[in-house]
C-alpha positions in Angstrom: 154.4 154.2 87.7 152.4 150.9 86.1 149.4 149.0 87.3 149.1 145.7 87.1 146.0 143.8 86.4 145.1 140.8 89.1 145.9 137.9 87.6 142.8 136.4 86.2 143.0 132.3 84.9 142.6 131.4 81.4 138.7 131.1 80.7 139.1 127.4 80.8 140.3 127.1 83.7 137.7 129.9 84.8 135.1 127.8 83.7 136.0 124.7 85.5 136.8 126.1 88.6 133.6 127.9 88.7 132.1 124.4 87.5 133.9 123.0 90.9 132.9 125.6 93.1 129.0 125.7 92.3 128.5 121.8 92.3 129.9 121.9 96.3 127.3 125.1 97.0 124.6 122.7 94.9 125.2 119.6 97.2 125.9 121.6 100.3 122.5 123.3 99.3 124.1 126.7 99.8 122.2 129.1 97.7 124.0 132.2 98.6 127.4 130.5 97.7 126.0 129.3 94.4 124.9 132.7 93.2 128.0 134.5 94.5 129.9 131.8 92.2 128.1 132.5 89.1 128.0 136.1 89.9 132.2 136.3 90.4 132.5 134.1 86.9 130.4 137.2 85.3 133.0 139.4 87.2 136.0 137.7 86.2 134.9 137.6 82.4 133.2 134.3 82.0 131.0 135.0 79.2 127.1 134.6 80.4 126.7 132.3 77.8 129.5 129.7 78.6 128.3 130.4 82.5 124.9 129.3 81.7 125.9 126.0 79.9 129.1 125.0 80.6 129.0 126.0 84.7 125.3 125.7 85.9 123.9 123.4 82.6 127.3 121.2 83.5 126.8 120.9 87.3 122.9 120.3 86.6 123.7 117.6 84.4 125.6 115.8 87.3 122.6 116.8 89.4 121.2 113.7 87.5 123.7 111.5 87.4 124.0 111.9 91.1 120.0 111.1 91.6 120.1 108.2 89.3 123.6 106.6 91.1 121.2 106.9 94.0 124.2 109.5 95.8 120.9 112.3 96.0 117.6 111.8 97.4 114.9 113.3 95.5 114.3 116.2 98.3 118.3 116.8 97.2 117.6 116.8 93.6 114.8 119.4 93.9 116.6 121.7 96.0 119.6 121.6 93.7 117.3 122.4 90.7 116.2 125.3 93.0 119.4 126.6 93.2 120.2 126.1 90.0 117.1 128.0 88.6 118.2 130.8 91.1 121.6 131.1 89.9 120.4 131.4 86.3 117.9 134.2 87.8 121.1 135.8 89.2 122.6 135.8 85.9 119.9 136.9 83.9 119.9 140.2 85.7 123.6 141.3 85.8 125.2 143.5 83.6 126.7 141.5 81.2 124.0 139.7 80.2 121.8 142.4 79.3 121.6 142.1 75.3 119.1 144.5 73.6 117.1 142.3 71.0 117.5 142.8 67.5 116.4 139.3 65.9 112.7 138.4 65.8 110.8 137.2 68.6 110.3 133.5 70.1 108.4 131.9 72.8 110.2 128.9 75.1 107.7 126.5 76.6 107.8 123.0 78.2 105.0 120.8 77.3 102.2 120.3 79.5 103.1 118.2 81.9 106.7 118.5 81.3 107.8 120.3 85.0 111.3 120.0 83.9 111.6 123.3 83.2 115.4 124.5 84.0 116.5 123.0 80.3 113.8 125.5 78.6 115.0 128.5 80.6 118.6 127.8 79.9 117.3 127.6 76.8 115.2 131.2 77.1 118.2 133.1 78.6 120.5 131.6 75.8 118.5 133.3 73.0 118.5 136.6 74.8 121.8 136.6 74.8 121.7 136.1 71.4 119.4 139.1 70.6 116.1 137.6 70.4 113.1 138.9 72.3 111.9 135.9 74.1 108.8 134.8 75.7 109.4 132.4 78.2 106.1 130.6 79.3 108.0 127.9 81.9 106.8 124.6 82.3 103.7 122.1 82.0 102.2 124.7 79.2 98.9 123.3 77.8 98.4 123.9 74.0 95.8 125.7 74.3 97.1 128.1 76.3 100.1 128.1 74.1 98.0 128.9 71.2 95.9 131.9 73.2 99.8 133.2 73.4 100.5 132.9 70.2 97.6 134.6 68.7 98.3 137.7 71.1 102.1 137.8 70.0 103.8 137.8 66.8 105.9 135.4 67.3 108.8 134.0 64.8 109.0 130.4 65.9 108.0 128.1 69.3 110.9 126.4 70.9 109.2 123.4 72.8 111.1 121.5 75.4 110.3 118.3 76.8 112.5 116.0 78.9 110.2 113.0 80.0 109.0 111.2 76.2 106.0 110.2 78.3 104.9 113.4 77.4 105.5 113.3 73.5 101.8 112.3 72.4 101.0 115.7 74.2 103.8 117.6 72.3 102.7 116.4 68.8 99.4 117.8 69.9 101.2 121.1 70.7 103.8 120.9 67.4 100.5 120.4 65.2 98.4 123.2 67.0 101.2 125.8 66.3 101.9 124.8 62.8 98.4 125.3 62.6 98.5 128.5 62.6 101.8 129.2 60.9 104.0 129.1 63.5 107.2 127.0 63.1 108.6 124.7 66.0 111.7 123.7 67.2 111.7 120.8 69.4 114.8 119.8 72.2 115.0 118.4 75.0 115.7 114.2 75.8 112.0 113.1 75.3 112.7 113.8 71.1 115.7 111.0 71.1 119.2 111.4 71.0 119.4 112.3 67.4 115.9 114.1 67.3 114.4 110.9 65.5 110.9 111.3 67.4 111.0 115.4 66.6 111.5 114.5 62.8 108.7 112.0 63.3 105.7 114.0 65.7 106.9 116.9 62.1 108.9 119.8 64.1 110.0 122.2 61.9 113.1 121.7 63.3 115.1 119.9 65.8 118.7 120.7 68.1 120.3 118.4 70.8 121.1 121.3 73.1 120.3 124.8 74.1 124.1 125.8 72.5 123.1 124.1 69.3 120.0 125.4 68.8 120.3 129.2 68.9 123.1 128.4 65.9 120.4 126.8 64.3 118.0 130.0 64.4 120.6 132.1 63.8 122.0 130.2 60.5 118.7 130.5 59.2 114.9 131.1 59.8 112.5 128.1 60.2 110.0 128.4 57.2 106.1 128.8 58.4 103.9 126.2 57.7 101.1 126.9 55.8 98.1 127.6 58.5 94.9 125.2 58.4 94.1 122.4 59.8 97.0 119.8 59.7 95.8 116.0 61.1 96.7 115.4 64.0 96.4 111.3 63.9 99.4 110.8 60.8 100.9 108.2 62.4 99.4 105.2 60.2 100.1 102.5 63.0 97.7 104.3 66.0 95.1 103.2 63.6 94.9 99.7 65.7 93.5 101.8 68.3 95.6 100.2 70.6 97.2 103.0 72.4 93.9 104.7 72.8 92.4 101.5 74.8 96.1 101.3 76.8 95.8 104.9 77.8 91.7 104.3 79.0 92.8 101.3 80.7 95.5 102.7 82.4 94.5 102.2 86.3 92.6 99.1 86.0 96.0 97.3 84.4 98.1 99.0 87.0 95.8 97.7 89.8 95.6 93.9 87.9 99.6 93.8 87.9 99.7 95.4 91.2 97.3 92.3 93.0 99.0 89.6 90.9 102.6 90.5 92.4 101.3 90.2 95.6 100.4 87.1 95.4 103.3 86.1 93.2 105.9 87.5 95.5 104.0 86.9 98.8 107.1 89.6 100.5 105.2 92.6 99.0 102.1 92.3 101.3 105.1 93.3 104.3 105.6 96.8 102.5 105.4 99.7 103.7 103.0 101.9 102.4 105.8 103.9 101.0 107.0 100.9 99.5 103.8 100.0 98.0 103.3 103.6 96.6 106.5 103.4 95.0 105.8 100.2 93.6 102.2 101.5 92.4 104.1 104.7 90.4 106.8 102.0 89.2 104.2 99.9 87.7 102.4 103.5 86.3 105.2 104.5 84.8 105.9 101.5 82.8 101.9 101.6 81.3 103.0 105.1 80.5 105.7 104.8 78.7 104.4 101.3 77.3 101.9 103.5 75.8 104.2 106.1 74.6 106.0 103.1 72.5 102.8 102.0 70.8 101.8 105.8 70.0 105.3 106.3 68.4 105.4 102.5 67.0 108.8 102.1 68.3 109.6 99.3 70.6 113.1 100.4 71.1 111.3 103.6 73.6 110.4 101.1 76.1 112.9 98.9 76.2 115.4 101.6 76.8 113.1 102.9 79.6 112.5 99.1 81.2 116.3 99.1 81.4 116.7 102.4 83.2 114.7 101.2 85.6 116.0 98.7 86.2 119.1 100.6 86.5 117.6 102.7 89.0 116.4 100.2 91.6 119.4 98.3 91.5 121.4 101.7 92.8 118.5 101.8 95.6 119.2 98.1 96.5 116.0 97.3 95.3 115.4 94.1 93.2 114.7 94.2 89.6 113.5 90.4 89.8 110.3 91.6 89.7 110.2 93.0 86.2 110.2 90.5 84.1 107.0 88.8 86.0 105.3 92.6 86.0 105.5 92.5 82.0 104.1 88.5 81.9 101.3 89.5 83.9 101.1 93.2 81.4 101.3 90.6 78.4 98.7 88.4 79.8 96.5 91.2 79.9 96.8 92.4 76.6 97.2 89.5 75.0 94.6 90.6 72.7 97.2 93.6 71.0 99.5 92.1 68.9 101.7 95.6 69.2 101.7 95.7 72.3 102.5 92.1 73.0 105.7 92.6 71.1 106.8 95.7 72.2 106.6 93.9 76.1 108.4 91.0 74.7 111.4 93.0 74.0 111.3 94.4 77.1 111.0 91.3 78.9 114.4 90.0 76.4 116.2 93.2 77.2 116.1 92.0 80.9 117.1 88.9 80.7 120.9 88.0 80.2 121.4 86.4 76.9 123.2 83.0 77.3 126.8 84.2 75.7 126.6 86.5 78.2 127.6 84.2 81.5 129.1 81.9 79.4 132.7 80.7 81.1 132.2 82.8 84.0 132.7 80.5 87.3 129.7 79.3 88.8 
């Protein structure tokens, strides 16, 4: 007499069809359904590993893409995060992910004010699988706090996530408080740049595009510890001008100048709603923000990526971008008196505007 073995699909396929079967749980907002898929994947042989970033990671990435095409409210996008964080929970917990560790210890943190915190645990369960004993600390950490953990752990290296790069004067502050006291930092996440350029330039130990790509970084060798003392946290030559300093302190008196200007340069506005004219309010908040993320980095390129996202993102919500250019004239107008910032608002005022070759020979 022989057994036979059910038939199980090559771990490709396995992989996609799991991928295919938890986005429909994620945008039917079935919980229960998403955590039976991972679960079955673990069953079936999926490595936890490839579950965690090529299923959930995968269908979380289209999550995003989703919001942004303006196909998933926000309300959507939260709960699918939910579930997603839930499945990983799931995971975390079965069988075959149970790894006893054997490598050194490492704490996982998001910045503070960084609540994009799936990426970091994705991250966290990654390294356990791995072998490392990992401290996960979750999201919108303040340095401080980091550094009370740190003291009371000995712990290898800090892997510090951050997604917005609003928040990357706060993770330099964090990067320079842990080297401080000889603790190495590896930095991920979308705020640091495609290529890690703004992780080489806030001085991470180390940098790694993805959660995949950097537990083969630890694991090809240990980050060297920085010699503890105090380590400056003002190296950036250009914030000398002060002028990021005065566009952070000024923050809701230029939002409220640009705000009252609209109105009266697009008379429509005083008909919004108040929803409308919250929205508008966190638009124009946003785009100080991250103005004065550009001038602490000194790179103009920041913001006029981030000008054209947005305007990305309220053309898919049927929303105008014509009002963009006027909300930098007015921004320019008011600080006029900031060469750096003048320029970097310039470009993003250029970035918007369609360059003459552009239309040329297209019917009128």
């Amino acid at each position: 007499m022989t057994t036979r073995t059910p038939h199980r699909p090559p771990a490709g396929e396995a992989v996609q069809q799991a991928a295919g079967e938890l986005w429909a749980a994620v945008a039917a907002a079935d919980e229960y359904t998403a955590t039976d898929v991972v679960l079955h994947a673990l069953d079936d042989g999926v490595a936890p590993e490839s579950v965690l970033l090529d299923v959930i990671a995968s269908v979380q990435g289209k999550v995003g893409e989703e919001w942004a095409a303006n196909r998933l409210t926000v309300a959507q996008e939260h709960a699918a995060t939910a579930i997603s964080e839930r499945a990983v929970a799931a995971l975390s917990v079965h069988p075959a992910a149970r790894t006893a560790p054997y490598r050194g210890r490492i704490t996982v943190a998001c910045v503070d004010g960084e609540w994009h915190a799936l990426p970091a645990r994705l991250l966290a369960e990654v390294l356990k699988l791995r072998g490392w004993h990992v401290d996960y600390l979750g999201a919108q950490v303040p340095a401080p706090h980091l550094i009370a953990h740190l003291h009371r752990t000995d712990t290898d290296v800090v892997a510090l996530s951050s997604s917005i790069a609003a928040r990357l004067p706060t993770a330099h502050a964090a990067i320079t408080a842990c080297q401080a006291i000889g603790v190495p930092v590896l930095a991920g996440g979308a705020a640091f740049g495609p290529d890690g350029k703004y992780a080489r330039l806030l001085g991470a130990d180390a940098w790694a595009p993805d959660a995949r790509a950097a537990a083969d970084r630890l694991a090809r060798a240990p980050l060297r510890r920085p010699h503890p003392g105090h380590q400056p946290i003002d190296d950036l030559p250009h914030l000398d001008d002060q002028e990021y300093t005065m566009v952070c302190r000024s923050r809701t008196s230029l939002v409220r100048t640009v705000f009252t200007a609209l109105e009266e340069a697009f008379p429509a506005m005083r008909a919004y709603s108040d929803s409308q004219r919250e929205h508008t309010a966190e638009d124009l908040a946003h785009i100080v923000e991250f103005l004065a993320t550009a001038l602490y980095l000194g790179d103009e390129d920041l913001f006029t990526w981030f000008i054209s996202w947005t305007a990305g993102i309220l053309t898919a919500r049927g929303v105008p971008a014509h009002s963009l250019p006027p909300a930098l004239d007015i921004l320019a107008h008011e600080l006029k008196d900031f060469p750096r910032a003048a320029r970097t608002l310039e470009s993003g005022i250029a970035a918007l505007t369609p360059h003459p070759r552009a239309t040329a020979g297209k019917p009128a």
